[in-house]
C-alpha positions as CSV (number, residue, x, y, z in Angstrom):
1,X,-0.1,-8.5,8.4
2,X,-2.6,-7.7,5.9
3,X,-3.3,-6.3,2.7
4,X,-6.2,-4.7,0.9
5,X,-7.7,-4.2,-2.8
6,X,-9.9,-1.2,-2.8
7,X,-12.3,-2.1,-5.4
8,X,-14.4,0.8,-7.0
9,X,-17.2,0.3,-9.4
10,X,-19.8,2.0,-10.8
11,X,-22.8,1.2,-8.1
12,X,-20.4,0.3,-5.2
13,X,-17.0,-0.2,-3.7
14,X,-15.7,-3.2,-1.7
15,X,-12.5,-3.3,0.8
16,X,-11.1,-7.5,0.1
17,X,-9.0,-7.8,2.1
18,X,-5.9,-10.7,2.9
19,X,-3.5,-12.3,4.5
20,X,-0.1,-12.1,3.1
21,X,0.1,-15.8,3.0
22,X,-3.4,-15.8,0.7
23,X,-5.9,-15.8,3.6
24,X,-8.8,-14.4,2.9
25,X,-10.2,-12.2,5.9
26,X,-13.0,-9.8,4.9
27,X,-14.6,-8.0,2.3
28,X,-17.1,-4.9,3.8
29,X,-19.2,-3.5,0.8
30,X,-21.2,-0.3,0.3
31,X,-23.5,0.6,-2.9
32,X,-24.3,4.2,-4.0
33,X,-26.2,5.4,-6.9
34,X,-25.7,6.8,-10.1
35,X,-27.8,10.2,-10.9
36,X,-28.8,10.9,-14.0
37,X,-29.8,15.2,-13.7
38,X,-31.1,14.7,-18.0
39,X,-31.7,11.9,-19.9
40,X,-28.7,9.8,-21.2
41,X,-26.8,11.7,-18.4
42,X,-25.3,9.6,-16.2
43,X,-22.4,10.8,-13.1
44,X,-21.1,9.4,-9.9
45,X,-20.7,11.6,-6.6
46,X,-17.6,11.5,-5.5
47,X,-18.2,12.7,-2.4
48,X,-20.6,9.9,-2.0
49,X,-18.5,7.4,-3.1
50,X,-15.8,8.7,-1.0
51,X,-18.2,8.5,1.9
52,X,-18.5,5.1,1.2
53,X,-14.9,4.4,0.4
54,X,-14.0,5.8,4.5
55,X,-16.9,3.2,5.4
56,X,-16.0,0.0,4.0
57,X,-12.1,1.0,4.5
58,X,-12.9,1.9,8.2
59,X,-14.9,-1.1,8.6
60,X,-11.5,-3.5,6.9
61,X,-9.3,-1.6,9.6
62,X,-11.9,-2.7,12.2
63,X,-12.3,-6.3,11.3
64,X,-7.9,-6.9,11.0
65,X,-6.7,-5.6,14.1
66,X,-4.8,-8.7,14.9
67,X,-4.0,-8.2,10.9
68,X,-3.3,-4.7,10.6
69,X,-3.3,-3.2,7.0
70,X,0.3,-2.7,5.4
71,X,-0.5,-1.6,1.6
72,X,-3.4,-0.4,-0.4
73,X,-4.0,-0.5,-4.1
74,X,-7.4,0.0,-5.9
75,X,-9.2,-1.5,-8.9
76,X,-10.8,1.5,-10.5
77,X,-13.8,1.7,-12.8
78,X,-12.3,3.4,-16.2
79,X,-13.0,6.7,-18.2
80,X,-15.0,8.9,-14.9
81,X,-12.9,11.2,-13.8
82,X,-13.7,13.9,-10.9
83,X,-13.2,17.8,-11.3
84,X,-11.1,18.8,-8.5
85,X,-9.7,22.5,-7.7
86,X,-6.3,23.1,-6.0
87,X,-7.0,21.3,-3.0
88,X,-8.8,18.0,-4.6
89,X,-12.1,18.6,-3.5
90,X,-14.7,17.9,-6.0
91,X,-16.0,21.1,-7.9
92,X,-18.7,18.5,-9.7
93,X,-19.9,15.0,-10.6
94,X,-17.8,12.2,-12.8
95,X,-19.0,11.8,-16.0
96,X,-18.8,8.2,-16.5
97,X,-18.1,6.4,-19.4
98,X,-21.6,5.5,-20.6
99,X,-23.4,8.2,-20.7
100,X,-24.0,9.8,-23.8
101,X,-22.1,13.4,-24.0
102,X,-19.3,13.6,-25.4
103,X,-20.6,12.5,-29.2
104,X,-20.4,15.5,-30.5
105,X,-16.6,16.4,-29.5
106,X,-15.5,13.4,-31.2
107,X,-14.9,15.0,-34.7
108,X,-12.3,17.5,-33.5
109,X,-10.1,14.5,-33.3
110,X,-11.0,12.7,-36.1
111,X,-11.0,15.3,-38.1
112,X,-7.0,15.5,-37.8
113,X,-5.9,11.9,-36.9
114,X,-7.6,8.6,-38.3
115,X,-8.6,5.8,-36.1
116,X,-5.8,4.1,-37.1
117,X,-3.5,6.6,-36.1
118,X,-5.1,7.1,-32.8
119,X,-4.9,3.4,-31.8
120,X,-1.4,3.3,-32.5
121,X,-1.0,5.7,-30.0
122,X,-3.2,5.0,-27.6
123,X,-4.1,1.1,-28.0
124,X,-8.2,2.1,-28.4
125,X,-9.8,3.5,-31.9
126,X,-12.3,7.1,-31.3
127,X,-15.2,7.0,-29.3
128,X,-17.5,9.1,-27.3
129,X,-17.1,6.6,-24.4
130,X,-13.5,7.7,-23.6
131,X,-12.7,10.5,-20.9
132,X,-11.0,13.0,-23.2
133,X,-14.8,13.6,-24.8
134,X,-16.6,14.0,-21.2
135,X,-13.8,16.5,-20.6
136,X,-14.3,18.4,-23.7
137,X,-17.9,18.6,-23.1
138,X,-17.2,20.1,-20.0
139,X,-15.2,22.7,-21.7
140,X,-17.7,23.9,-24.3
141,X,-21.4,22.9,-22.0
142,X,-20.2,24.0,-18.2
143,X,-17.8,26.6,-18.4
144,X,-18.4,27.3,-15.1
145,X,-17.0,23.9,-13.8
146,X,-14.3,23.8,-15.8
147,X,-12.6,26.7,-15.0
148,X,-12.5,25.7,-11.5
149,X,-11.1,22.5,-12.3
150,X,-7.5,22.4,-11.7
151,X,-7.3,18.6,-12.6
152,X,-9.4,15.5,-13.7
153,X,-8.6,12.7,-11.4
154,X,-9.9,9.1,-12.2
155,X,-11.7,7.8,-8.5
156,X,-8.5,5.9,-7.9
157,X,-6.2,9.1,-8.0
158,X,-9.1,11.0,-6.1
159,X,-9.4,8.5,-3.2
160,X,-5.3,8.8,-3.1
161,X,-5.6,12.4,-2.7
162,X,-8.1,11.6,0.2
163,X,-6.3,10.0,1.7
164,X,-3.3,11.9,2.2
165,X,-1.2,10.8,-1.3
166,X,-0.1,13.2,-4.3
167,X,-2.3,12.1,-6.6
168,X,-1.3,9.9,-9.5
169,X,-3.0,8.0,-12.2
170,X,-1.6,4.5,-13.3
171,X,-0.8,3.5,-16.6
172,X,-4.3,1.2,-17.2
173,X,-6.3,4.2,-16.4
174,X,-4.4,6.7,-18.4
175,X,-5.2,4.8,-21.2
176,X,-9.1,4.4,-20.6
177,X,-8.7,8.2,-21.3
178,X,-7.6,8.1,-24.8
179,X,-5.2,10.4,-24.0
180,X,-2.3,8.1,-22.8
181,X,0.7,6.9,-25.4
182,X,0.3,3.0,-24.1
183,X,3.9,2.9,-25.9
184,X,6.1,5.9,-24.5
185,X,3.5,5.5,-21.2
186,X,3.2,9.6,-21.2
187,X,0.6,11.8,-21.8
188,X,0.0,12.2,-25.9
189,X,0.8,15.6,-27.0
190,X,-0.4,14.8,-30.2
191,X,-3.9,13.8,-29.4
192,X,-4.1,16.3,-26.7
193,X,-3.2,19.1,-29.3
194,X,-5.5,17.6,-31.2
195,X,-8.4,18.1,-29.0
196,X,-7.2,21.5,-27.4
197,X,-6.6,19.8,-23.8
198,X,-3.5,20.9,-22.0
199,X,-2.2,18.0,-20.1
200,X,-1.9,19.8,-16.8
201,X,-5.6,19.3,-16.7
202,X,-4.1,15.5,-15.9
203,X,-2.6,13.7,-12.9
204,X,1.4,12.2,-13.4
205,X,1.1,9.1,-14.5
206,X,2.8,6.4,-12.5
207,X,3.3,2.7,-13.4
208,X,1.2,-0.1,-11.7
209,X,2.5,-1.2,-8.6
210,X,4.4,1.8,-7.8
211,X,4.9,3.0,-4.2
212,X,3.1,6.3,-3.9
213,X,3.9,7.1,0.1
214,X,2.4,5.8,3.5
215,X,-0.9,7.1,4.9
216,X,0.5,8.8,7.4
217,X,-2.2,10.2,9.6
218,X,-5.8,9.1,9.4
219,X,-9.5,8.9,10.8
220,X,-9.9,5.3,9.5
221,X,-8.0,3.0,12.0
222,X,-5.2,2.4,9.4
223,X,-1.5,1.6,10.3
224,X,0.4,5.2,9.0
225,X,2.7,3.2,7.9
226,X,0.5,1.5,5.3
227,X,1.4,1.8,1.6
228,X,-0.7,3.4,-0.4
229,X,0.6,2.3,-4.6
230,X,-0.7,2.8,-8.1
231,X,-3.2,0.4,-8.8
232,X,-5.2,-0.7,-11.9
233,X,-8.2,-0.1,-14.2
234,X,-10.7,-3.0,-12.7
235,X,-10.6,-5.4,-15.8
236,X,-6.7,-5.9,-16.0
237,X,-6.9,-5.9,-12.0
238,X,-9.5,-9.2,-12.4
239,X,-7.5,-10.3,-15.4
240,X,-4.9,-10.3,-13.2
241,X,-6.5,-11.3,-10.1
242,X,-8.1,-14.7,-11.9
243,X,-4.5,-15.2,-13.1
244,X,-5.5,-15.7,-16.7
245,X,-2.8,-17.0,-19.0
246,X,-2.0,-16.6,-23.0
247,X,-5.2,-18.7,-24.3
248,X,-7.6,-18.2,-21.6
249,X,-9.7,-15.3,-21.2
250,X,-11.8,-13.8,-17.9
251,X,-15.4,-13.8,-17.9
252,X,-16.5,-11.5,-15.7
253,X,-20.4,-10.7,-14.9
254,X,-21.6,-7.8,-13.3
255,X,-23.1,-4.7,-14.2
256,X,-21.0,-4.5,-17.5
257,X,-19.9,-8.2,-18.9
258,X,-16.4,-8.2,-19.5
259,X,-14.1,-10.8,-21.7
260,X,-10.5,-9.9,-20.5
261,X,-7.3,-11.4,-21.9
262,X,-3.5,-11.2,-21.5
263,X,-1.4,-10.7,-25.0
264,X,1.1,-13.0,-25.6
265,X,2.7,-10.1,-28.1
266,X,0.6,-7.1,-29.6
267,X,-2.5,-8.5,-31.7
268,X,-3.4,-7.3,-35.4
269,X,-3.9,-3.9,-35.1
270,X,-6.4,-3.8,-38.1
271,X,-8.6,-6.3,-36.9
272,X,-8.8,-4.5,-33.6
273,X,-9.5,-1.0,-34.9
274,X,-12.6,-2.3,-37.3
275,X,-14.1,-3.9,-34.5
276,X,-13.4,-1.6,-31.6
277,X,-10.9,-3.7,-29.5
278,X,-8.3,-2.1,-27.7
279,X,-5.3,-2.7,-25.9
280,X,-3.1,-1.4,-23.1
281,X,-0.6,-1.6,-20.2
282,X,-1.0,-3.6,-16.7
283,X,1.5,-4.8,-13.9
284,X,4.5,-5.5,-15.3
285,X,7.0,-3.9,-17.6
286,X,5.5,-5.3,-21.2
287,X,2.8,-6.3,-20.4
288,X,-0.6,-5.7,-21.9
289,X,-4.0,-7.0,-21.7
290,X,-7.2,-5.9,-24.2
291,X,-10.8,-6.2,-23.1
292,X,-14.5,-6.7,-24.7
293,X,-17.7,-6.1,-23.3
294,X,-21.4,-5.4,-23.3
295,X,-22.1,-2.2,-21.1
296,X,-25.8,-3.6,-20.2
297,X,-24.2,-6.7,-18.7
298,X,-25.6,-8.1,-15.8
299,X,-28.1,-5.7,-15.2
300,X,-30.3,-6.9,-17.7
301,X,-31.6,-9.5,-15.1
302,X,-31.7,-6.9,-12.9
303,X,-34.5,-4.9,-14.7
304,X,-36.2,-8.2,-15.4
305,X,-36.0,-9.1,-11.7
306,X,-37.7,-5.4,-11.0
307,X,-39.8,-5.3,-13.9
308,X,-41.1,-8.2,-15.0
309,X,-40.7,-10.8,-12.3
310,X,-43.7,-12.5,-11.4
311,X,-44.0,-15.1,-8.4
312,X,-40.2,-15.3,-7.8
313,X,-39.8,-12.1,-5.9
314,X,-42.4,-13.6,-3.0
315,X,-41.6,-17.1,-3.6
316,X,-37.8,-16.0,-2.8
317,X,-38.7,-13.5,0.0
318,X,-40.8,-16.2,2.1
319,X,-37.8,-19.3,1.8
320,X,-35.0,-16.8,2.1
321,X,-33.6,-17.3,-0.9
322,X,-31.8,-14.7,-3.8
323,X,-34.0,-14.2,-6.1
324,X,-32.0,-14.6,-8.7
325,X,-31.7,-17.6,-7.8
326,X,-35.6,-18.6,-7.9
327,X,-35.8,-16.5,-11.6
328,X,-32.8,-18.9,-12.7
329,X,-34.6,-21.7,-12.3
330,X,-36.8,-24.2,-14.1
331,X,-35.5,-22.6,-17.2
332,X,-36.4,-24.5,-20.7
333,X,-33.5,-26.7,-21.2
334,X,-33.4,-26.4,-25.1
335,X,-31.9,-23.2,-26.3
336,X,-34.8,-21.0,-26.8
337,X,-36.2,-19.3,-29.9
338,X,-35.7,-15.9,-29.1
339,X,-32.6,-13.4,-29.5
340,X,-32.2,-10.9,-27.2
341,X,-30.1,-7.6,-28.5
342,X,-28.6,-6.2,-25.0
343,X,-28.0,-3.1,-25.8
344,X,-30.4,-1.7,-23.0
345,X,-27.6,0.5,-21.5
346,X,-26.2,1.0,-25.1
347,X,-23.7,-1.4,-26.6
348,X,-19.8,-2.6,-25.8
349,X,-17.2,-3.8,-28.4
350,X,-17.3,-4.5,-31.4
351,X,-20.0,-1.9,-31.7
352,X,-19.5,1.1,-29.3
353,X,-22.9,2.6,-30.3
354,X,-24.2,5.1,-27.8
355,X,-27.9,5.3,-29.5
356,X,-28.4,1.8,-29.3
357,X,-31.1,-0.1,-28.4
358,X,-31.9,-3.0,-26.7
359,X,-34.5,-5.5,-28.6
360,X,-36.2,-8.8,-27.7
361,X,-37.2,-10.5,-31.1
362,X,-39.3,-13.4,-31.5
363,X,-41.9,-13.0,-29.2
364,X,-45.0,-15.2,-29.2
365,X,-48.3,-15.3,-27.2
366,X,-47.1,-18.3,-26.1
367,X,-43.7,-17.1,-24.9
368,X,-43.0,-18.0,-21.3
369,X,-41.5,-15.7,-18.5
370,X,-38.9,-18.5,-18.0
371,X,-37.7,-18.2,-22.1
372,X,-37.3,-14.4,-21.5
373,X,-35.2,-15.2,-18.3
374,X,-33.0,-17.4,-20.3
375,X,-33.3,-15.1,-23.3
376,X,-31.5,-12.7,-21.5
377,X,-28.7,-15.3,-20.8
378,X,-27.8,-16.3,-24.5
379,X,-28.4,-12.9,-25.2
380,X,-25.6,-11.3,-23.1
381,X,-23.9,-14.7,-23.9
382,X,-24.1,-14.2,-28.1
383,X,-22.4,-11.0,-27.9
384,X,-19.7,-12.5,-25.7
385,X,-19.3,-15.0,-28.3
386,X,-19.3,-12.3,-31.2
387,X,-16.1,-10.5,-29.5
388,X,-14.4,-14.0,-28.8
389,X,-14.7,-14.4,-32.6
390,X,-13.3,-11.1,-33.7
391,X,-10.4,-11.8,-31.0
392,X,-9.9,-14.9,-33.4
393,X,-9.4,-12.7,-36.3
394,X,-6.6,-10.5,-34.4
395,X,-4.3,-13.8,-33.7
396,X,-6.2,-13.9,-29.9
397,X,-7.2,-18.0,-29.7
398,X,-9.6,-18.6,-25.9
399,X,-9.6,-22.0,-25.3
400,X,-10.8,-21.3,-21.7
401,X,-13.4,-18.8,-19.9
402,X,-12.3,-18.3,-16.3
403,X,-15.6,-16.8,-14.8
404,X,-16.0,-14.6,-12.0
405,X,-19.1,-12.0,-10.9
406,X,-22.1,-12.8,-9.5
407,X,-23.2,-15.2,-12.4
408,X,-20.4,-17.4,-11.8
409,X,-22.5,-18.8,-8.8
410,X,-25.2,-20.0,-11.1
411,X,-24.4,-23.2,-12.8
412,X,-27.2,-22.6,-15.1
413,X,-26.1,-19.2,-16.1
414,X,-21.9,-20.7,-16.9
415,X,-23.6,-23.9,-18.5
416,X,-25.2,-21.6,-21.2
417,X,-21.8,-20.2,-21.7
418,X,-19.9,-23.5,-21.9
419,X,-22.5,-24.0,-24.5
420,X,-23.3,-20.8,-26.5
421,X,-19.0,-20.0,-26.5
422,X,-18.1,-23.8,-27.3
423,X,-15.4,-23.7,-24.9
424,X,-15.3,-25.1,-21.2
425,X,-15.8,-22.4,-18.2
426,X,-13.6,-22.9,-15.2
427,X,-15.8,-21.3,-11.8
428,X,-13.2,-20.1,-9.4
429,X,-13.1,-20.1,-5.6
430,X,-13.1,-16.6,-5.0
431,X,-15.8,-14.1,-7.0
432,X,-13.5,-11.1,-5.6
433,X,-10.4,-11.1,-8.3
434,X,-10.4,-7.4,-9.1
435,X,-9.8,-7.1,-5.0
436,X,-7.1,-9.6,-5.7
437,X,-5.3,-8.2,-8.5
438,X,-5.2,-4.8,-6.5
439,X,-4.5,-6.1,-3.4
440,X,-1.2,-7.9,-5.0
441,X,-0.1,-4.9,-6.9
442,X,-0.1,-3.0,-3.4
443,X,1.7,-6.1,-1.5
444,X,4.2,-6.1,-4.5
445,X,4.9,-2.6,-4.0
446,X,5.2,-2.5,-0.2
447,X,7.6,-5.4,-0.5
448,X,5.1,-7.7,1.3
449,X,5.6,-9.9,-2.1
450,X,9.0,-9.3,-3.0
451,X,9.1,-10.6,-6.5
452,X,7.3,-11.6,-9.8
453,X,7.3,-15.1,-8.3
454,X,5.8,-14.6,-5.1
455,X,3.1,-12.5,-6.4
456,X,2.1,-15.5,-8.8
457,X,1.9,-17.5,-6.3
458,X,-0.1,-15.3,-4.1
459,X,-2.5,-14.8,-7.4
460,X,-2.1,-19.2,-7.8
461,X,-3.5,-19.6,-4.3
462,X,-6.4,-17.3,-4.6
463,X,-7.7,-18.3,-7.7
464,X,-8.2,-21.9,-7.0
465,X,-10.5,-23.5,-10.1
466,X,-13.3,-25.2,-8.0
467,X,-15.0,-27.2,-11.0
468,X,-15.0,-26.6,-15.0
469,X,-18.4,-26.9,-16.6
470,X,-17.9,-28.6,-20.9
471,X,-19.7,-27.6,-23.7
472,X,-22.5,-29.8,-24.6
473,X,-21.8,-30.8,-28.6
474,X,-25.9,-31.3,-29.0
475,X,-26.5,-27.8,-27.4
476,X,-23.0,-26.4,-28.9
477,X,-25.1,-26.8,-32.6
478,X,-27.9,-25.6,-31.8
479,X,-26.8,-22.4,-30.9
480,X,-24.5,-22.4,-33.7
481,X,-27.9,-22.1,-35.4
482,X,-28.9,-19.3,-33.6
483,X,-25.5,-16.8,-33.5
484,X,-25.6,-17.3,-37.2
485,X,-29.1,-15.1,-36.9
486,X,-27.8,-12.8,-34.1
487,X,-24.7,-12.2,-35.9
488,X,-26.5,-10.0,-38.2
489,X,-29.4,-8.4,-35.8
490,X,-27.3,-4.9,-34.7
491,X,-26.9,-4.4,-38.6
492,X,-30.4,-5.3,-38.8
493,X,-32.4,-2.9,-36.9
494,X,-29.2,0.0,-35.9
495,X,-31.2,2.5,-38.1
496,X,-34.9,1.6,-36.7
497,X,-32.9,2.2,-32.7
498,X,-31.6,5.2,-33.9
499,X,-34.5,6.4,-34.9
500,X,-36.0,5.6,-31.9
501,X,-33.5,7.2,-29.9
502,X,-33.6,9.8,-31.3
503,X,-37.1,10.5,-29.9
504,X,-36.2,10.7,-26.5
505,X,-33.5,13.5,-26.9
């Protein structure tokens, strides 16, 4: 039998599928796009993306006959949530997390409960990048979908209802709402009374792992008795899925850059709330894990690869190469002089900015293409290391970066953060972890893996360190050199980007 990890994201979704004994057997994927109907708005389609979400799943059923399917658990992109009427067909688009609305909801809760008060509730300080604001703005800018919304489903919970299943949302996505008490694991009343939301605007909330029903009937090839179980937020399902450990931290690259760690205990709340780190549940009665990351993330090389490339686009067309590949190459091998602020798709933690600006500083008519390219590395790289720092401060020690994402594949790319973090990288077999943390969670909950133990090992044998890349003391200095300039660049120039956009609104 097999088992599979439905894992949605923001430009795509991917079926990974396995063996119970580990094996991996397949992994269809399908992008889509995000629309953005005004500037700074940006929504997902869910009918697109569950379009997509039949086609990669159809395509899993397909490839496994000899295997067929017995559970299915998803890794979920956090705070978009889909406005669905009695029946759970879409009434609108998902607001997701980075776009900017929601800003100006954010003082009818801070107005009545500090930060402070709301992270001990809710493991995450105020900001406009939580569901609860997109809702709101919802409420008081389109009436008209809101009051044929009967509830707000994160695409997890939607693709359940899909599929057949009464909808409900897991404990890790709760939270990404701001709503969600990560200690009673229940909708708040207080912050929802706060904010004028009832919570029957919101799915049950179920814990991680739990076995929501079988399919039952379907158009997709899929065994009916296949489980269908709460899943995960997709950071605590890679967190998971690398099987990080107390002292090690996930690095995970792709269209947001991600640090995500597992709490030995809760951290220093004060520390966390200053710097806008959160915390919250994931599989396992307990057990919590906190994240940090840059929203622009990967796909800053993306807009240089489409903007500013040069030769590397042919070059890699005619030997049949990824580009990516071609632009990573032949980089300077010192650290360069420039600092890149990679804010282009506003900023993560510590920050959470949504006016922010990206910023490439110390340009020179002499500057190469190459010292943008790697720019753009140390830059997403310096503000990893910021957040590692601040996770220092709260009592969180990494003494290893388990990496995963597309940029794992590039030695260059993990050998500037080996060097910029001072800490050794570990490159894993297998880039697909979030598939593998919700792939377990569905096997645990299906009884495929029948125990804590099992499912470790499961996790042990799919996240097989393939080589570990050290920091390089020389290098390790220099750029000590550098983040002690970058440090203090956001505070620099936050008022000029402001400012600036301000002029596109």
């Amino acid at each position: 039998m097999s088992i599979v990890g439905l894992d949605i994201g923001t430009t795509g979704v991917k079926a990974v599928v396995f063996r119970e004994d580990g094996t991996f057997l397949t992994a269809p994927y399908r992008e889509y796009d995000l629309e953005s109907p005004k500037h700074g708005h940006l929504e997902l389609n869910p009918n697109e993306v569950l379009d997509a979400v039949r086609e990669v799943l159809g395509k899993a059923a397909a490839e496994t006959k000899d295997d067929p399917i017995r559970s299915l658990a998803t890794s979920t992109l956090g705070e978009a949530m889909v406005p669905v009427d009695g029946d759970n067909r879409p009434v609108g688009n998902a607001i997701i997390g980075f776009d900017a609305r929601g800003q100006e909801s954010v003082s009818l809760l801070s107005e009545k409960l500090t930060d402070r008060e709301v992270f001990d509730i809710a493991g995450h300080g105020i900001n406009s990048f939580h569901s609860i604001f997109k809702l709101l703005w919802r409420r008081d800018h389109d009436p008209d979908t809101f009051s044929r919304t009967k509830k707000f489903l994160s695409f997890g919970d939607f693709i359940q209802a899909s599929l057949g299943i009464e909808p409900h949302i897991d404990y890790s996505m709760a939270s990404r709402t701001l709503a969600f008490d990560v200690r009673k694991l229940d909708w708040s009343p207080e912050i929802l009374d706060a904010v004028g939301l009832s919570s029957e605007l919101l799915p049950p909330v179920a814990a991680p792992g739990t076995n929501l029903g079988a399919l039952g009937a379907n158009d997709l090839g899929l065994p009916l008795d296949c489980v269908v179980a709460a899943g995960l937020h997709d950071q605590p399902a890679g967190i998971l899925g690398a099987g990080i450990q107390p002292g090690e931290s996930m690095l995970a690259t792709g269209t947001v850059i991600c640090l995500g760690v597992h709490l030995e205990g809760l951290p220093e709340a004060q520390a966390m709330v200053e710097n806008n780190l959160c915390y919250y549940p994931t599989l396992g009665e307990g057990q919590y894990i906190s994240i940090a990351y840059n929203f622009t993330g990967g796909s800053l090389l993306k807009w240089y690869r489409d903007n500013l490339a040069g030769d590397e686009i042919p070059e890699a067309k005619s030997c049949g190469k990824d580009p990516y590949n071609i632009i990573c190459s032949g980089l300077p091998e010192n650290p360069t002089d420039l600092l890149v602020l990679p804010h282009f798709a506003t900023t993560g933690t510590p920050w959470l900015d949504d006016r922010a600006l990206g910023a490439i500083l110390g340009m020179r008519l002499t500057t190469t293409r190459k010292e943008v390219v790697k720019a753009i590395l140390e830059g997403l790289l310096h503000e990893i290391r910021l957040n590692s720092e601040i996770y220092a401060q709260a009592g969180v020690d990494i003494q290893l970066y388990k990496a995963i994402g597309g940029a794992s594949r590039s030695e260059t790319w993990m050998q500037i953060a080996a060097d910029i973090l001072g800490r050794p990288v570990a490159i894993l077999a297998i880039n697909e972890v979030p598939g593998v943390g919700a792939a377990a969670t569905g096997a645990l909950a299906a009884g495929i893996l029948a125990n804590e133990g099992e499912l470790n090992d499961f996790i042990a044998g799919c996240s097989e360190v393939t080589r570990v890349l050290e920091p390089r003391a020389e290098q390790t200095r220099l750029y000590d050199e550098r983040f002690a300039i970058y440090r203090d660049l956001y505070p620099a120039t936050s008022d000029i980007t402001h400012r600036l956009f301000a002029l596109g609104e």
